[in-house]
KETI-151413 format. One record per residue: x, y, z of N, C-alpha, C in turn; residue in one letter. Coordinates in steps of 0.001 Angstrom, whole numbers, plus 500000, padded with zeros to 6 digits. Each point is the difference from the previous one (the first is absolute). Example, Ala and Ser with C-alpha at 12.3 -4.5 7.8 and 13.67 -1.06 7.14 Angstrom:
BEGIN
513190494310507800499110501190500000500900501200500000A 499650501050499280500820501190500060499230501090500730S 
REM end
This chain:
BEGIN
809423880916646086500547501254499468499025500599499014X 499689501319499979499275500727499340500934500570499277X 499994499294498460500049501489498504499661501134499759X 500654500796498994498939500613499628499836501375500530X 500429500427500990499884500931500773500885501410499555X 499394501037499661501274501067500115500604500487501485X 499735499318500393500239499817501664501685498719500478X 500245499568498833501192499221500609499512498229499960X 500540499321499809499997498808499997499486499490500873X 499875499670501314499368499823501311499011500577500389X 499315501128498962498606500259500856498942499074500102X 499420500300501453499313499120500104500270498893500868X 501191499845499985500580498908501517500524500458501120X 499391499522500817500658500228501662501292499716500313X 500342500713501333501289499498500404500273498945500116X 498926499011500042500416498178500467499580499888498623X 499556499959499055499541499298498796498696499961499536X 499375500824501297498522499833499862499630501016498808X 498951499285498657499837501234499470498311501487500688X 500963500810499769498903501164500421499138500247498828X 499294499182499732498587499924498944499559501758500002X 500084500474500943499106501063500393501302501669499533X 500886499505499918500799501304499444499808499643498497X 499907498557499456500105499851498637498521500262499993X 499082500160500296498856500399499251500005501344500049X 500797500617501458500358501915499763500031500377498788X 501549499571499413500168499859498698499607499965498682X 499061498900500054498869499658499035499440501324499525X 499630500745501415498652500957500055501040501002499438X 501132500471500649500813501234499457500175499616498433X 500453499064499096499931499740499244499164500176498925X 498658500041500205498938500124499544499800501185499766X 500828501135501138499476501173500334501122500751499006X 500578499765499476500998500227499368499589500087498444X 499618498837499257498974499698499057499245501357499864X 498964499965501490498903500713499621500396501885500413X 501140499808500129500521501261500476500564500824498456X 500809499249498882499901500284499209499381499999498884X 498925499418500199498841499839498950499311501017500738X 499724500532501447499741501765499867500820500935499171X 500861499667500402501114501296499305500001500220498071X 499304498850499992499639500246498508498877501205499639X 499264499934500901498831500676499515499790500960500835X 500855500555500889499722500682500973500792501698499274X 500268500644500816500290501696499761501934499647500366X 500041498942500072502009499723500359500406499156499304X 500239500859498457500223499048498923501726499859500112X 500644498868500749500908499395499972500393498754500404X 499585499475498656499743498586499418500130500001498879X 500253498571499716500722499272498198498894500908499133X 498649499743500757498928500246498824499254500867501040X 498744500938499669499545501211500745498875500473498676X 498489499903500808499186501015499621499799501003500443X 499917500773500705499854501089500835498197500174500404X 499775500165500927498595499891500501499774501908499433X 498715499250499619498785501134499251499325500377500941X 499483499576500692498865499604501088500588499904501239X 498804500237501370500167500616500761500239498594501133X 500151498467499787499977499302500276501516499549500074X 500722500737498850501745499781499975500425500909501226X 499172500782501253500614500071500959499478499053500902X 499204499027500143500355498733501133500869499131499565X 500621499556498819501351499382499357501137500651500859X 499748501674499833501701500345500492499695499865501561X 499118500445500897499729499967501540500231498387499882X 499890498849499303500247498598500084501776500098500555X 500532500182498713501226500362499464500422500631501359X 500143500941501090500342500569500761499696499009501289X 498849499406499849500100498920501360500894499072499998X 499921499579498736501266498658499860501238500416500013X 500380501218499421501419500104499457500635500155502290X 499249500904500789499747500055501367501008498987500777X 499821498962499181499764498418501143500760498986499280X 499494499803498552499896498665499213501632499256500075X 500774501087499458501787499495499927501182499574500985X 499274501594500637500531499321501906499940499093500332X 498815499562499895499399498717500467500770498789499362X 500126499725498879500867499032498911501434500404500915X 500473501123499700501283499848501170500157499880501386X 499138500084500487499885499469501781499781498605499781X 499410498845498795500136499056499999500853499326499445X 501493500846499378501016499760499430500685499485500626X 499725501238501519500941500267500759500088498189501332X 499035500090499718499689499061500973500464498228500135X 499882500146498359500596498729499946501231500120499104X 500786500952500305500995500051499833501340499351500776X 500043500709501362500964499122500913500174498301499872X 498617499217500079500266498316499828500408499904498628X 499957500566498729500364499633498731502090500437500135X 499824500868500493501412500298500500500856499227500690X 499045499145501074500681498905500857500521498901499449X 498514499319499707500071498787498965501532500098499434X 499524501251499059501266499699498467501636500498500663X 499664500797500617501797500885500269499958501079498954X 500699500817500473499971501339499354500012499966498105X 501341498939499913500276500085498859499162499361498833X 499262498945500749498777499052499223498749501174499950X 500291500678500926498366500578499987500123501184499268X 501456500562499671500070501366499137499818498988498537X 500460498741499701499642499712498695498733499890499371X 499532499131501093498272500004499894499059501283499799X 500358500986501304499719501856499411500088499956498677X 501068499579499102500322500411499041499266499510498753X 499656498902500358499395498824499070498163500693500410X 499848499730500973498530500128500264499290501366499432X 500784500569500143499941501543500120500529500779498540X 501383499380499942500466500581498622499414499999498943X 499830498035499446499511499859499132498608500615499739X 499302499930500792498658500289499594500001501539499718X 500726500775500988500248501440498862500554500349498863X 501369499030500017500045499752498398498967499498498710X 499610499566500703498718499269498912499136501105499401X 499524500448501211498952501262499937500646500730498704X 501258500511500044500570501501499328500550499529498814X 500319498711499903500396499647498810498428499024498793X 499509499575500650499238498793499136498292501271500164X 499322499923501541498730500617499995500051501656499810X 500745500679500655500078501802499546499507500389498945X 501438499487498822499642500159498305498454499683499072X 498834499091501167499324499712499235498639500596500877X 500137500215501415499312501341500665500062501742499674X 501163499880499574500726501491499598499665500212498172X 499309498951499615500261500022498272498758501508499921X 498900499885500041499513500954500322499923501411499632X 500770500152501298500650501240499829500904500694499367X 500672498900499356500600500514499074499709500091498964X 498457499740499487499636499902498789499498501791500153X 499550500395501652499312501526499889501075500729499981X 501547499780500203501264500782500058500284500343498737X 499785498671499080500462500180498581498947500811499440X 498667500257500233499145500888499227500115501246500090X 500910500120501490499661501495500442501460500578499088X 501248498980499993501304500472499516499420500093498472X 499535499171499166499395500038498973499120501528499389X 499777500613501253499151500724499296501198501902500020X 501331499325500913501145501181500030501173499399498756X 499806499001499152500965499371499067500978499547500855X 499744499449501037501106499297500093499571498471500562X 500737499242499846500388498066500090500333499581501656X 499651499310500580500570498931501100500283498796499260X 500739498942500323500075498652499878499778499984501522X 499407498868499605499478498996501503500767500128501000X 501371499383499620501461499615501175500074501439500635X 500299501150499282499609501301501167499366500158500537X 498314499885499646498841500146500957500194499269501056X 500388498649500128500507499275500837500625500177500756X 501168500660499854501349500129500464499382501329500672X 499464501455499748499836501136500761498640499671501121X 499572498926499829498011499685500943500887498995500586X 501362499293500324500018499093501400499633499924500606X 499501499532500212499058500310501600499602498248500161X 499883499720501632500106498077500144497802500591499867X 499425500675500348498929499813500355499533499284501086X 498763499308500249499426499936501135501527498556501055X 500909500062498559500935499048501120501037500681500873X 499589501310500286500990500944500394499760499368501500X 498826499502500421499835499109501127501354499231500333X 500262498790499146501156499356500002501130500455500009X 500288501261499500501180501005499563500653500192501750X 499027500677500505500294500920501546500083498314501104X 499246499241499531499980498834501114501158499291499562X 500467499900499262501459499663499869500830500606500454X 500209501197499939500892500978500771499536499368501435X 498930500108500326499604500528501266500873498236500913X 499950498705498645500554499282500922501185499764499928X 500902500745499501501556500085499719500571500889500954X 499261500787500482499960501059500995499756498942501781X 499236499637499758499967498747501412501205499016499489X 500114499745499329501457498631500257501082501078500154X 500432501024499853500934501208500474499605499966501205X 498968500322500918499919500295501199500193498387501064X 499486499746499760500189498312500272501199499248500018X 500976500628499428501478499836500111500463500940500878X 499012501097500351500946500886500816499576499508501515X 498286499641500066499263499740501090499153498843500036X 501220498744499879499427498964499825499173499477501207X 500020500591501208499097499153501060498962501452499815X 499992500632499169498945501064500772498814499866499379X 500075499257498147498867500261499444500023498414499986X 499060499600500733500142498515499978498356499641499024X 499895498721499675498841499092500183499221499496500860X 498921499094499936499442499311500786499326500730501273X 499873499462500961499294500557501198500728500764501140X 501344499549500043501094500829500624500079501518500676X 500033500001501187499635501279500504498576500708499688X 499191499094500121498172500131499116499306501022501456X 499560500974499390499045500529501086499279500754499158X 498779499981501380498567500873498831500498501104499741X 499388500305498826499719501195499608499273501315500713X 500658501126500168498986500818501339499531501039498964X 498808500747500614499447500714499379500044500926499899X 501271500830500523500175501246500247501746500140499086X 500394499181499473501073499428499357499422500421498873X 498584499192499080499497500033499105499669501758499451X 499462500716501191499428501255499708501519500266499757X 501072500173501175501079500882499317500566499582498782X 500107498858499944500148499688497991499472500771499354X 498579499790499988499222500845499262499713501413499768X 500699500170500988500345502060500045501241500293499356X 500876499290501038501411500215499015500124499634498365X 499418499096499587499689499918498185499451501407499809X 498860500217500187499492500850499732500872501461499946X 500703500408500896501098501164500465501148499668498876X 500419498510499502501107500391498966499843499839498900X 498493499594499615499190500105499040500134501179499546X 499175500893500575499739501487499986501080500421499449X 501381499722500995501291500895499464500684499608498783X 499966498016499298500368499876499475499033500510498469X 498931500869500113499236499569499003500312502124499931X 500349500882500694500815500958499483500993500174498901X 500755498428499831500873500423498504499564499116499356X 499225498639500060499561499229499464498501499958499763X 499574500966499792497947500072499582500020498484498944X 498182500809499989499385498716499364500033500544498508X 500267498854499257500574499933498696501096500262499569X 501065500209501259501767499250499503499520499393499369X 501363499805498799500248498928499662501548499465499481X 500152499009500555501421499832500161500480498569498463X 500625501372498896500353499132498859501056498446499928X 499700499424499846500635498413499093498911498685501042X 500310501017501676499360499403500974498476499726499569X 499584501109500162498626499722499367498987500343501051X 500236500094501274499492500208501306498705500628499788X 498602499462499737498981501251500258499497500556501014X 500548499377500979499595500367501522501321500360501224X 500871500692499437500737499960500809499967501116501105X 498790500636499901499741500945501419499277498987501215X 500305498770499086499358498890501278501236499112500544X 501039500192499619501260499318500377500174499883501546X 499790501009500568500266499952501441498835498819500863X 498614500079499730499122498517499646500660498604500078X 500173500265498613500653498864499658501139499616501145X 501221500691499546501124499625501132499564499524501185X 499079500667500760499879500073501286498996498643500680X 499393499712498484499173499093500646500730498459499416X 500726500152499107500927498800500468500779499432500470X 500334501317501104500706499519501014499370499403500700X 498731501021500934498653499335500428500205498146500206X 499774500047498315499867498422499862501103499062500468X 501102500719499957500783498789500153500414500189501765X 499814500906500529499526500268501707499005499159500460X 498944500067499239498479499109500452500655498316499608X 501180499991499504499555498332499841501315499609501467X 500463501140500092501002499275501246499228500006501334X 499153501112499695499373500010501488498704499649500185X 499276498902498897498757499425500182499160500903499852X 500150500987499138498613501482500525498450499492499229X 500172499151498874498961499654499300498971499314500847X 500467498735501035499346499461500290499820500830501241X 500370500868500651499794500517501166498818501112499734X 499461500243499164499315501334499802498870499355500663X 499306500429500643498411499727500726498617500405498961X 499176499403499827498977500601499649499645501093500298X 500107500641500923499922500877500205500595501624499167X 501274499464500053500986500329499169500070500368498969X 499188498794499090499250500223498725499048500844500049X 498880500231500867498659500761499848500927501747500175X 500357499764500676500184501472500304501317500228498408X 500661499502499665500936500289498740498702499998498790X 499169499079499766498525500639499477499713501299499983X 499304500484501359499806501081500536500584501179499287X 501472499832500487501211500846499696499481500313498318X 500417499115499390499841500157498244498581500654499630X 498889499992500731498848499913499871499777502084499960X 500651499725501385499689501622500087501111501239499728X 501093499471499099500955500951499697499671500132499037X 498861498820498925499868500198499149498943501274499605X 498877499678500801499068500887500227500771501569500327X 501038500093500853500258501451500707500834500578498523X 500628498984498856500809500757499067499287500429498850X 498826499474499987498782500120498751499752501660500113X 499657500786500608499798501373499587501408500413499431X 500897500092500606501609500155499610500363499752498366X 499751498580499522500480499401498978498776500527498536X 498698500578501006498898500271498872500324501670499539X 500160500616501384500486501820499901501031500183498620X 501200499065500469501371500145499988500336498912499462X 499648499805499103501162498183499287500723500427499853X 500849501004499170501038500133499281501027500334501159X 499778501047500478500798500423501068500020498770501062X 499558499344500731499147498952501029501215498575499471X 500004500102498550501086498863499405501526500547499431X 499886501165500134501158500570499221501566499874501459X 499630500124500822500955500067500647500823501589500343X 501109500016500241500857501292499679499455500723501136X 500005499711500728500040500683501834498737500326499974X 498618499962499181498980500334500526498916499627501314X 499511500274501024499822499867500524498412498534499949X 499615500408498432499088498661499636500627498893499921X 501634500331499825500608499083499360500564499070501337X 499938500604501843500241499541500629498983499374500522X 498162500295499776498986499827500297499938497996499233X 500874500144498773500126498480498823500572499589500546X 501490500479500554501004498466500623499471499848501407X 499104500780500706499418499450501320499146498791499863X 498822500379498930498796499255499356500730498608499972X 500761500343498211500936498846499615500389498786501327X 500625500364500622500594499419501168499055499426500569X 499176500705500910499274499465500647498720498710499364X 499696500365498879499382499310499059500731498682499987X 501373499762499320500452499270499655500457499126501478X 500260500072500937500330499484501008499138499100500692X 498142501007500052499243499441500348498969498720498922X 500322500414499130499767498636498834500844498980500246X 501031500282500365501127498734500108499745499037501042X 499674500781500857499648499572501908498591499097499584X 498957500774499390499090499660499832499781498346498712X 501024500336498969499679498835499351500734498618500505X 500884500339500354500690499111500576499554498460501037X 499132501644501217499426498842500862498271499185499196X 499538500833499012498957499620499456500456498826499644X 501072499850498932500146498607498926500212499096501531X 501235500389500664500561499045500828498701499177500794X 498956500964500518498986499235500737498577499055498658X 499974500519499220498776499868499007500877498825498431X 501025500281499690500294499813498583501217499189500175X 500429499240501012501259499341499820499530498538499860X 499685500109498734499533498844499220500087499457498563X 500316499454499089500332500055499098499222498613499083X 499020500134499213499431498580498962501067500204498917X 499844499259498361500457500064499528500254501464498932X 498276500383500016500092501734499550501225500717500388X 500191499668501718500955501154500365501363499439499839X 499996498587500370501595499811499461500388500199498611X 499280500382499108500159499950498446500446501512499606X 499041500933500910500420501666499707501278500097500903X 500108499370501157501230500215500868501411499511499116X 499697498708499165501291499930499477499758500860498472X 499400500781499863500516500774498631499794501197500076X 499958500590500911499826501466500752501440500594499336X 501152499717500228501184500826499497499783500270498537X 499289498492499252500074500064498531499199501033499658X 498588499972500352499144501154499902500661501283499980X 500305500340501450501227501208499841500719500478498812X 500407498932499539501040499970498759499324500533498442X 498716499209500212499349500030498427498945501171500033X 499531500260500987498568500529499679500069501625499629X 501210500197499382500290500888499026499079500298498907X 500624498251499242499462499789498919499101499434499704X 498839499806501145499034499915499846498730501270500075X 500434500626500783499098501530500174500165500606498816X 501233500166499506500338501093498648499602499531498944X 500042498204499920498859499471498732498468500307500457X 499948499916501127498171500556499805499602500580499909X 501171501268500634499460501298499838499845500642498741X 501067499637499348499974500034498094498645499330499466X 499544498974500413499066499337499709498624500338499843X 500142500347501431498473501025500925500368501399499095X 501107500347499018499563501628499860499259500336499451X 499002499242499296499223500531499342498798500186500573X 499884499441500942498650499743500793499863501503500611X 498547500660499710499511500859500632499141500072501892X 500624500056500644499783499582501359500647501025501256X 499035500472501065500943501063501060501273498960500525X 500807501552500652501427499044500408499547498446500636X 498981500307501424500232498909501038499404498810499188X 499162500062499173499429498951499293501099499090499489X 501022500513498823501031499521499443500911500189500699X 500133500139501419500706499326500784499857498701500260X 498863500095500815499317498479500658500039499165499004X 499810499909498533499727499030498877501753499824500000X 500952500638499923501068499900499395500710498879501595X 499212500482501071500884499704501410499392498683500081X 498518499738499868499534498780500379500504498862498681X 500281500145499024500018499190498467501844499957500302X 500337500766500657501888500177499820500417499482500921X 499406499576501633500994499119500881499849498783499755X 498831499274499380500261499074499963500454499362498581X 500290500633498928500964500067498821501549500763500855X 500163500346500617501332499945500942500578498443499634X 499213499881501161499930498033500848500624499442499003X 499079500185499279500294498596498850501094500408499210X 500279500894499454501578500480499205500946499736501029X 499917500297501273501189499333501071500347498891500032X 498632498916499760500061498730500009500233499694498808X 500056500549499165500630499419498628501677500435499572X 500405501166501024501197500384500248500629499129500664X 499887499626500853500488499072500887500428498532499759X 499068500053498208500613498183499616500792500241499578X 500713500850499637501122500281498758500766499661501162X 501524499155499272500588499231500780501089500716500846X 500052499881501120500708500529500635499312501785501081X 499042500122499088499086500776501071499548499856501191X 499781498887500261499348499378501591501109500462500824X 501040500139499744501326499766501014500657501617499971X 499133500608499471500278501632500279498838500735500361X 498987499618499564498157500400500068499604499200501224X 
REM end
């Protein structure tokens, strides 16, 4: 059994027991990408984060074009692997064991976040709230600043994947032979299945991102991405489809090169689009750039999936002790590396340096000070058995 995972208790094991080394190193890598996804957002031109310099320099636009590849792909992906090993954690336990465990696995660690790490990621900012109220005569106490900035932050991950699996044990009572586990009714994956996925996202993308543009934001929730919800949803169903019908192991090399391909050259065809037109291109609201993004989006994200998938599965389903060590503290990381970016970035502020520079110093010096605060999270007693 693989820990650790914001992916569910079982990532990482097969339908017979076998572990899939090669989704837990997926993981690893999304993980990482996560880290280094918001240690862009520090220094990049999309200051929404605990802590934020704003790029001077002309280098804080390959941070945000970073920022736009990952945000694309990166979460989906964490929920298509939610999704996946979801059904056997469902089996195993029975509905009612496995909504407790949701609750425990999942709960606690968002509780943790909003009560113990927030207040001391968020301190901060409230020191620039109080200068600015300071300078109109008027006072905050802390407990308000608190109380009006709720927000779970980067655990809003955990927030929606909890729903998302309270929402399957509802359906699963309604259609208990339909969303099964294991290999059961297993057939390949076809490729003309895949494209219409990938169009149809794209088509309710588009429509859902008419009342929902980019930079909703949905208060207590905290959602910073919720013009990506339909993503999300859609691809954890995906996942928990691909584990009844074997689609992981059925993908062909082939399969992979051309889902390569795919990602390779939507990326290329959206680059004049996103350089003309960012604002409009990301804004959403029926523009026609904005249908040119959820085509991109889609197709991007689909063909990375196809593509990484069969990469790890043929190349990386292997694991020494390096990788079993990040595989079991991958959730913890998740959890902490809050408060590790926002101490460095406080740290690093004085340092005179272009954005990407004090990126890379903050990204390469901060995953692996991740690691180790996970692993020192994890002794505190009773952590292992939720982390």
């Amino acid at each position: 059994m693989v820990r650790g995972a914001p992916v569910g208790d079982v990532a990482g094991v097969g339908s017979r027991g076998a572990r899939l080394r090669y989704v837990d190193n997926i993981r690893i890598v999304l993980t990482v990408m996560v880290v280094l996804h918001h240690a862009a957002v520090t220094y990049s031109h999309v200051p929404v984060w605990f802590y934020t310099e704003r790029a001077r320099d002309a280098s804080g636009a390959v941070l945000d074009g970073l920022i736009v590849l990952d945000q694309a792909f990166f979460m989906g992906f964490f929920f298509l692997i939610a999704g996946y090993f979801t059904p056997p954690s469902y089996e195993r336990k029975g509905p009612r064991a496995f909504v407790r465990d949701r609750w425990k696995r999942l709960g606690i660690p968002l509780l943790a976040f909003l009560l113990v790490l927030r207040p001391l990621v968020n301190s901060g900012s409230m020191g620039e709230v109080r200068e600015r109220l300071a300078e109109q005569g008027v006072g905050m106490p802390y407990w308000l600043f608190y109380v009006v900035t709720w927000d779970p932050g980067p655990m809003w991950f955990v927030e929606v994947l909890l729903v998302f699996s309270l929402v399957y044990v509802v359906v699963r009572g309604w259609r208990s032979s339909a969303v099964g586990g294991g290999r059961r009714g297993a057939r390949p994956l076809r490729g003309r299945a895949v494209v219409a996925f990938g169009a149809g996202l794209a088509v309710v993308t588009y429509g859902w991102r008419v009342g929902v543009p980019d930079g909703t934001y949905v208060p207590v929730l905290g959602l910073p991405s919720p013009n990506f919800l339909p993503q999300y949803a859609s691809f954890f169903v995906v996942g928990v489809l691909a584990r009844r019908r074997g689609w992981a192991s059925s993908l062909s090399r082939r399969a992979g090169w051309t889902g390569a391909v795919v990602a390779g050259v939507a990326a290329a065809l959206y680059a004049p689009v996103a350089l003309l037109s960012p604002s409009r291109a990301l804004e959403g609201r029926g523009t026609w750039q904005s249908l040119v993004t959820a085509g991109w989006e889609s197709a991007f994200a689909v063909g990375v999936v196809v593509g990484v998938v069969v990469l790890f599965r043929e190349r990386f389903d292997s694991q020494g002790r390096v990788g079993e060590f990040l595989g079991r503290h991958a959730f913890a990381v998740y959890l902490v590396h809050p408060v590790v970016l926002v101490g460095m970035g406080y740290a690093l502020r004085g340092v005179s340096a272009v954005a990407v520079v004090k990126f890379g110093v903050l990204g390469v010096v901060g995953v692996p000070v991740c690691w180790g605060l996970a692993w020192l999270v994890r002794k505190l007693p009773g952590a292992g058995r939720v982390l």
